[in-house]
C-alpha positions in Angstrom: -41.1 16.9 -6.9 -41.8 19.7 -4.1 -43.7 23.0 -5.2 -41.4 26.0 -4.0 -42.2 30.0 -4.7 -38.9 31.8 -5.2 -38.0 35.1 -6.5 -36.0 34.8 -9.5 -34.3 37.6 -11.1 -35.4 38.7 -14.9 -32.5 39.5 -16.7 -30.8 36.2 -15.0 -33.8 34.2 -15.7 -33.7 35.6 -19.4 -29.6 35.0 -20.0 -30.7 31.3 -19.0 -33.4 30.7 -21.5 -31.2 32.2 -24.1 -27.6 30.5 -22.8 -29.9 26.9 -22.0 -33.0 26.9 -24.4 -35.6 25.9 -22.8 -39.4 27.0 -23.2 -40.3 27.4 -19.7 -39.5 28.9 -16.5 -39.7 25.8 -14.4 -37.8 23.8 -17.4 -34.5 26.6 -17.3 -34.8 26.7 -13.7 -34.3 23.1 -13.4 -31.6 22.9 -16.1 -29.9 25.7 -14.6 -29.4 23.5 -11.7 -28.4 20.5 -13.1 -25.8 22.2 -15.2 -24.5 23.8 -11.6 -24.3 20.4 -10.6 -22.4 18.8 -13.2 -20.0 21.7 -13.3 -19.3 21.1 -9.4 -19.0 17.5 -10.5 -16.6 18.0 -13.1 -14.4 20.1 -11.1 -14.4 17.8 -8.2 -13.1 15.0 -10.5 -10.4 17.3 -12.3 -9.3 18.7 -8.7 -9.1 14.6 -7.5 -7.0 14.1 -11.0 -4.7 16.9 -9.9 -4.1 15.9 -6.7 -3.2 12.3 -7.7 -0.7 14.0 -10.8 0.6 16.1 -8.1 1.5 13.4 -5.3 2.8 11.0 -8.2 4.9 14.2 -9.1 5.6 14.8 -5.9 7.2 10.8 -4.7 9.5 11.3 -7.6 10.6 14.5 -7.0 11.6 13.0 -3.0 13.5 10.1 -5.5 17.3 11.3 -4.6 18.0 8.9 -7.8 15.1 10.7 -10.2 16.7 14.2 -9.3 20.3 12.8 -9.9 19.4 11.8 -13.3 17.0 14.7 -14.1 20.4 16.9 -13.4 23.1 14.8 -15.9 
């Protein structure tokens, strides 16, 4: 683990601590950046789920036989 001085802002630090629960400042830091990371990585899979719904949407709404049928 590398040693880095930042500048964090008070009230941000303080809505972590409350919003994350840890004790420390190096512990909410750290899980303030995990959850940032898991967040990313959840919306990457449910933007990857979307695209896949939207292009099976998307072959059967090309289908000249789907459409017919979605019409009667």
């Amino acid at each position: 683990m590398t040693k880095r001085r930042v500048d964090i802002a008070d009230g941000t630090l303080d809505r972590a601590k409350l919003i994350l629960g840890p004790d420390t400042i190096k512990d909410t830091v750290n899980a303030a950046l995990l959850e940032t990371v898991r967040a990313a990585e959840r919306r990457q899979h449910v933007d990857r789920d979307a695209r896949r719904h939207l292009a099976a949407t998307t072959k059967h709404l090309a289908d000249d036989d789907v459409m017919a049928e979605a019409w009667r």
